[in-house]
Every structure is written in C-alpha cells, then in structure tokens.
C-alpha positions in Angstrom: -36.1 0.4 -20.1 -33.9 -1.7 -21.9 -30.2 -2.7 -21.1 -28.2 -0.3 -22.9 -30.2 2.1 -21.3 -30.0 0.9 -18.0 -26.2 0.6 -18.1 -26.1 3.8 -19.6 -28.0 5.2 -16.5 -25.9 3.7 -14.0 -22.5 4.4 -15.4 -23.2 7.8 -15.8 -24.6 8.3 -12.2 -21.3 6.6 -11.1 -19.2 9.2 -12.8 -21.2 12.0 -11.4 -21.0 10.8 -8.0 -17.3 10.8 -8.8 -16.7 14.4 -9.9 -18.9 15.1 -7.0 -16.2 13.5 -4.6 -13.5 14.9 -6.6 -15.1 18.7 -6.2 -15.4 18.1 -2.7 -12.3 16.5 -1.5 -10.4 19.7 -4.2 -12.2 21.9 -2.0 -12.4 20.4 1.5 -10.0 22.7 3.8 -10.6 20.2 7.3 -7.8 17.5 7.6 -4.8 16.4 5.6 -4.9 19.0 2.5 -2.5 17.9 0.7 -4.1 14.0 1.2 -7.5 15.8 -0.1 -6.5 17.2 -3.1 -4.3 14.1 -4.3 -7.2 11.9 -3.9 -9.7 14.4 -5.4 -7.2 14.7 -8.6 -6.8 10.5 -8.4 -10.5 10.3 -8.7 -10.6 13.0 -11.2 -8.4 11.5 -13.6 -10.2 7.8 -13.4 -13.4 9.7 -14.1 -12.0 11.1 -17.4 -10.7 7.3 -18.5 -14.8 6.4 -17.3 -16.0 9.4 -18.9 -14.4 8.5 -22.2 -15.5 4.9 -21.9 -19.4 5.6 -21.9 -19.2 8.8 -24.6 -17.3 6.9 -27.1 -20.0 4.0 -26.7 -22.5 6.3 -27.4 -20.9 9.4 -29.2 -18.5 7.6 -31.2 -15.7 10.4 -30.2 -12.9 11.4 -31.9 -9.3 10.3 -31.8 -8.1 13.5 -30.3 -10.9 13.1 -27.7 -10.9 9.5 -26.9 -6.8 10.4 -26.3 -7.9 13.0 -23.5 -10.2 10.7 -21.9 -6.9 7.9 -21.3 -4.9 11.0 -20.3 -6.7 10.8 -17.2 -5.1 7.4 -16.3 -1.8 9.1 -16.5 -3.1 11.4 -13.7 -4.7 8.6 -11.9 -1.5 6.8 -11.0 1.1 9.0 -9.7 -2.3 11.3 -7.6 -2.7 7.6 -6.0 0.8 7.4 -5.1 1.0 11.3 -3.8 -2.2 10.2 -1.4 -0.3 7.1 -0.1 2.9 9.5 0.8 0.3 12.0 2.8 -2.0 9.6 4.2 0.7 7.2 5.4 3.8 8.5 5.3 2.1 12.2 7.1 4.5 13.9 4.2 3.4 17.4 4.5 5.8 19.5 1.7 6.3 17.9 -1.6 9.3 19.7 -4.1 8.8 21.0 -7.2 10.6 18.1 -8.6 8.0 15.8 -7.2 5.5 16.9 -9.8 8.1 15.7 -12.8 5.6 12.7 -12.1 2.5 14.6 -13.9 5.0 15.5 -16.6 3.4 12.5 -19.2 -0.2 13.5 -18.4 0.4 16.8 -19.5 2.2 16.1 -22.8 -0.5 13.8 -23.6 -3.4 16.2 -22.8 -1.4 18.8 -24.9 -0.6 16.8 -27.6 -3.7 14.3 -27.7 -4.6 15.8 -31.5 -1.7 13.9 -33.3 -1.2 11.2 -31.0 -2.5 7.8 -32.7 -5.6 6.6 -32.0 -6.8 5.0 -34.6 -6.7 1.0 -34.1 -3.5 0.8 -35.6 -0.2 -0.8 -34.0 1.3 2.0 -32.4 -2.3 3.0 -31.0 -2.7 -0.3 -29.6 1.1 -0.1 -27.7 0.8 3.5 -26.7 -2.6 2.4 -24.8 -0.7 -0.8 -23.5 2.2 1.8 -22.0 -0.1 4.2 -20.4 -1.9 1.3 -18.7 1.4 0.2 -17.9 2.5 3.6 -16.4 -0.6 2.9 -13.9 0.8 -0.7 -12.8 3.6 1.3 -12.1 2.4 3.5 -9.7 0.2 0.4 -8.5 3.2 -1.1 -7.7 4.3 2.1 -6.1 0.9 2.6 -3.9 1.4 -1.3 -2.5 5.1 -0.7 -1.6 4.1 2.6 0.2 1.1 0.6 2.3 3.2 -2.3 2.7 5.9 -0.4 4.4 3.3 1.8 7.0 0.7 -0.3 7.0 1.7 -1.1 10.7 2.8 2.8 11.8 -0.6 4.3 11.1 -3.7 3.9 12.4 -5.7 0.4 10.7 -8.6 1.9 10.0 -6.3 3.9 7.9 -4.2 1.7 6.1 -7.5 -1.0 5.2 -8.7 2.5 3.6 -6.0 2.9 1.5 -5.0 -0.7 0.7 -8.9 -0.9 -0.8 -8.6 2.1 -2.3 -5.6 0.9 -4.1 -7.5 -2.7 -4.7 -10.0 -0.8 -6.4 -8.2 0.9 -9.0 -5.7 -2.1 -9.7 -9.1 -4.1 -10.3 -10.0 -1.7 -13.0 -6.5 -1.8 -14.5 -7.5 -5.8 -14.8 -11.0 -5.4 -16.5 -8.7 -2.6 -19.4 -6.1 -5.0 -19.7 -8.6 -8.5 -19.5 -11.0 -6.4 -21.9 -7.9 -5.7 -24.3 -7.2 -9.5 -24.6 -10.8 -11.0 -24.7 -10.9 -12.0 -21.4 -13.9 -9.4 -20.3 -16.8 -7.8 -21.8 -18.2 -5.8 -22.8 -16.4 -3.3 -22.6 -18.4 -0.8 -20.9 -18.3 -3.1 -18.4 -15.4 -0.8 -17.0 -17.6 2.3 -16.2 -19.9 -0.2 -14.6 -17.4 -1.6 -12.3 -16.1 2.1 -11.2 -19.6 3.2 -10.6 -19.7 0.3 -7.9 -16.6 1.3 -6.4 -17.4 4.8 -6.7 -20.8 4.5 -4.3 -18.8 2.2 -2.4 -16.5 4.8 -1.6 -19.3 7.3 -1.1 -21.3 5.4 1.6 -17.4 5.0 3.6 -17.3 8.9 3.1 -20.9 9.0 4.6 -20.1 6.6 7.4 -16.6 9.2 8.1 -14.8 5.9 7.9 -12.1 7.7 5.5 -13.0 10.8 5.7 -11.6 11.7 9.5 -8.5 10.0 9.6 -7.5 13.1 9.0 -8.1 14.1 12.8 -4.8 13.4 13.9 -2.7 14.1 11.0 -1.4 17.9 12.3 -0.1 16.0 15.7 3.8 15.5 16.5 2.6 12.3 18.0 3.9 9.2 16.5 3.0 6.2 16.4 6.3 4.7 18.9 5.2 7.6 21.2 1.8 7.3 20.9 2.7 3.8 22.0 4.8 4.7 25.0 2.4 7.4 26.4 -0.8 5.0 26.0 1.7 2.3 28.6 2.2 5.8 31.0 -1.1 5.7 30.8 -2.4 2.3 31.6 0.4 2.3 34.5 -0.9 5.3 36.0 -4.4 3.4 36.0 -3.1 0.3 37.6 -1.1 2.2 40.2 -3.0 4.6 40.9 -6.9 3.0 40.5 -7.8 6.9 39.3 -10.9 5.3 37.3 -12.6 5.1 40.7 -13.0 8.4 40.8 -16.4 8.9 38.8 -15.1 12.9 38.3 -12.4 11.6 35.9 -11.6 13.1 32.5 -9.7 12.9 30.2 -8.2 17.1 31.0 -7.3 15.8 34.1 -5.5 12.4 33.5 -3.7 14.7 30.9 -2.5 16.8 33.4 -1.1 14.2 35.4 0.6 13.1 32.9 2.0 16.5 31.2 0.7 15.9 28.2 -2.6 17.3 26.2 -6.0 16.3 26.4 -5.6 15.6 22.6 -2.4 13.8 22.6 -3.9 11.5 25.2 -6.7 10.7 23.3 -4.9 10.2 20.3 -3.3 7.5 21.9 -6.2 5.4 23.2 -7.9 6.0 20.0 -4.8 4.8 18.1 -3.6 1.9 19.7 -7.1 0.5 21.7 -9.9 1.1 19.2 -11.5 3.3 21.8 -12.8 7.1 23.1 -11.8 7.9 26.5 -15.0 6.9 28.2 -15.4 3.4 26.4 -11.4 3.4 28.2 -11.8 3.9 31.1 -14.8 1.9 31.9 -13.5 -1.1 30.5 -11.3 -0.5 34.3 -14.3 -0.4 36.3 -15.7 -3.3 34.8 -13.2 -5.5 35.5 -12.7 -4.2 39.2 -16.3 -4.9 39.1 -16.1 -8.3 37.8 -13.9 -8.6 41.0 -16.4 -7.2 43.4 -19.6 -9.0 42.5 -17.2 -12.8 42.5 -15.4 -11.7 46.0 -17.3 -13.3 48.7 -16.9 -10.7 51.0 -18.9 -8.5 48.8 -21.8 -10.7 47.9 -23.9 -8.8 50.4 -23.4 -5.9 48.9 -25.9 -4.3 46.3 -25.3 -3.6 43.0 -25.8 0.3 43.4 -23.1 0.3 45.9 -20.7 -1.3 43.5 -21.3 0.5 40.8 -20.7 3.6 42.9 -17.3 1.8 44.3 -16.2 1.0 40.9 -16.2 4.6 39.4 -19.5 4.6 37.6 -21.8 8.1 38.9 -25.0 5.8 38.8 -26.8 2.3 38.0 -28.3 2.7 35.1 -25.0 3.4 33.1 -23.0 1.2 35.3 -25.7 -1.8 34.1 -25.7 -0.3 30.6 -21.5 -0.7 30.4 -21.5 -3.7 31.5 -23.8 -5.8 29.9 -22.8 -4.2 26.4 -19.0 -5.6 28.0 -19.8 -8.9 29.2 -23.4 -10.0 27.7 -24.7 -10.2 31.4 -26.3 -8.0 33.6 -24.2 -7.3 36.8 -26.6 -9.4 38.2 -26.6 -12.3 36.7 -22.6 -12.1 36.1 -22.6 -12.1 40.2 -25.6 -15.2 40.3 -22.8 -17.4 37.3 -19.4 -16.8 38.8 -20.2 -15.4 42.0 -19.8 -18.1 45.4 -21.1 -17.7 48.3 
C-alpha cells in the first residue's frame, strides 16, 4: 500500500467516524439536547470542509462543489459557540434571532454555483474571510469558557476548552497551509481524523458524554457549594458515617433536600460518589483509632465495625486504596504503644 493510499484510507475513516458522531449526537434524546445537537451540527459542518479536502485531492471537484464543502466551516463556528452557551452557560431556549448567526452558511450553500472559486483574487479573500468568520467564533468559544470555566463542573469545562483547541488547531494548519507554512495539504483531513478518534474514545470512556447528568437540575454551582458545607457539617457534628446503614436517601432527608441534589453536590465539588464520600470519614476516624493508645488492643475487625464500615474485607479494601497501607501496618508505622 502506498502513501497516498494510506492517507487516503485514514482520512476517510476519520470523516466517517465523524458523521457517525454527528448522526448520533443529532439523534441522542438523553442529556442536554440542545448541547447535542449543536455539537452534532459543529462536527457536521467540519466534516463537509474535511470531506471536501480529500474529494478534491482525488476527484478534482468543481468550483460550485469545492464552495459547499467550505460552507461547512461557516456552520462549524457559530454550532461551536451555541454548544459553549448550553454546555456552560446551561442556556436552555435560544430566540429565533439567535439563528441570524447561520445566516452566511446558508447564502453560501445556496449560492455556492457563482461564487468564485477559481484561484483568482477574490477566491483567495472570500476563503481568507470565511476562515476568518471561524477565528471569530473561536474567539467567541474561549470568551464563553473563560468566563464559566470555574461555575461548571471541570471535567466539563477541560471538555470543551479541548474541543475548542481542536478546531482552532485546524483553523492553523488552513491558514499555515495557505501561506506555505504546512503541507501537504491533505494534511488537514489527517489531523481531524486524529482529533476525531480522539473524541470518540472520550465518548467511549462517557468522559463527555454524561456531563449531561446534571444539566436539568436547579442546582447551581454557589448552592451546590453551600449544601455540600451543610453537608460536611452535618458529618462532623453529627459522626452519622458511623452508622454502616447510611445512604445517601437518608442523609437527604435530614437535610430536606433530594437524593439527587445531594449527590450532585459531592460529585461536583469533591470528585466523588457518595460511597467513595463517606468513607473517606471513616478512614480518617480510623486513622485515629489504630494511632490512639487506648485502642492498640483492639482488633482490626472491631474498628472497622466502630468506624462505619459493615465488614473487614471492605474496610481493608478502602483503606489501603486511601492510604497505600494496610490498616495493619498503618497501626504497626504511626501507631505507639
């Protein structure tokens, strides 16, 4: 196989992984909607400017064609920004005005048959202001990250601030390619096909993909803050994580709030489920029972039972994976006797 054929291969793989995401996330009814579709139609249009790149390599297309193909980038940009405002900003309803955005994708794609194309002057500056329309919403994507970035939830905003790296690094290879600074220029579809499986494996791992979980709640992130410290009060006050019955229903209901609200919280602001929550409590009141003297008669068993935990095994399980040591040998290092 030689290297034409190769690239050939892999860039088209890449932009049929990508209408594949596109399909999906157009179609998906679970999570944000609105945060679905904008990034399916994103992807959509960078798959026509990709699409366009390997069929005129090989096809030689027409000027009417290759002018559809870059249409997509004027789709690309302002999709990107719409995600941003539903992923980050939770904007749920966007006015009809809002769409005036699309307006220059759609009189390109209807009047791509007499727009230049041709290698001529004006081709060359109409191509340098529709790149230039996507810097613009670039611009727009970073401002909208920028000014969230510490409201949401991280994993979230990372997700969008590499989305958003992504497509700006394939705005440099057009605009480097343009100048001499890159080739070849297929190189392009080569570069999104990377990003694209990228993408694909985060969508596999639900890294992206379920940060919609939390989207329909009236939880924000200042509350979600000031019910997480209810929360940790009501476990240093109280010590309820010694009860090895606990759950998350019923530290809800003390607090009169819901299950999900509460977990929403701790999920937010620590990084953590419930469980992994509360036992990070017992191993510290551990930690305090196995160094305390008075306690270094006591077995293991009986302090994991004292701490919260419902047997050994898991109590040895929690809090080696916490601590690198065994309770054991935690107690036999910074125990005294």
């Amino acid at each position: 196989m030689n290297t034409d054929v190769l690239i050939l291969v892999l860039s088209s793989l890449g932009v049929a992984q990508a209408l594949f995401l596109s399909f999906y996330l157009l179609t998906l009814k679970k999570g944000n909607r609105n945060a679905n579709i904008f990034l399916g139609l994103a992807l959509f249009g960078l798959t026509m400017r990709i699409g366009k790149s390997i069929l005129n390599v090989h096809l030689n297309l027409d000027p009417w064609q290759r002018n559809l193909g870059l249409s997509g980038i004027l789709l690309t940009g302002p999709f990107l920004w719409f995600y941003g405002k539903a992923l980050l900003d939770a904007q749920k309803k966007f006015a009809l005005k809002d769409y005036i955005h699309i307006v220059p994708f759609v009189l390109f794609a209807l009047f791509c048959a007499i727009i230049p194309n041709d290698g001529t002057i004006l081709s060359y500056v109409i191509y340098i202001l529709i790149f230039a329309h996507l810097a613009f919403y670039i611009v727009l994507s970073f401002r909208i990250f920028n000014k969230h970035k510490t409201k949401v939830h991280p994993q979230r905003a990372s997700w969008y601030r590499n989305l958003v790296i992504g497509v700006a690094f394939i705005w440099v290879f057009y605009m480097g390619n343009l100048v001499g600074l890159f080739s070849p220029y297929i190189g392009g579809a080569i570069f999104f096909s990377v990003l694209i499986y990228i993408f694909s494996f985060l969508f596999l791992q639900k890294h992206a993909f379920q940060l919609g979980k939390y989207n329909a709640s009236s939880l924000d992130k200042l509350a979600s803050e000031e019910l997480l410290h209810s929360i940790k009060s009501l476990f240093e006050q109280e010590q309820i994580f010694l009860d090895n019955t606990i759950s998350l229903e019923t530290v809800a209901e003390k607090l009169h709030v819901s299950a999900r609200k509460l977990s929403q919280a701790i999920n937010e602001n620590e990084h953590k489920n419930f469980s992994d929550f509360v036992n990070g409590y017992r191993i510290e009141k551990a930690k305090v029972l196995l160094t305390n003297p008075e306690h270094n008669k006591e077995k293991i068993v009986a302090i994991a039972y004292d701490c919260g935990f419902s047997n050994a095994t898991s109590f040895n399980l929690a809090f080696k994976a916490k601590t690198q040591l065994t309770p054991s040998q935690y107690r036999k290092e910074f125990g005294t006797t």
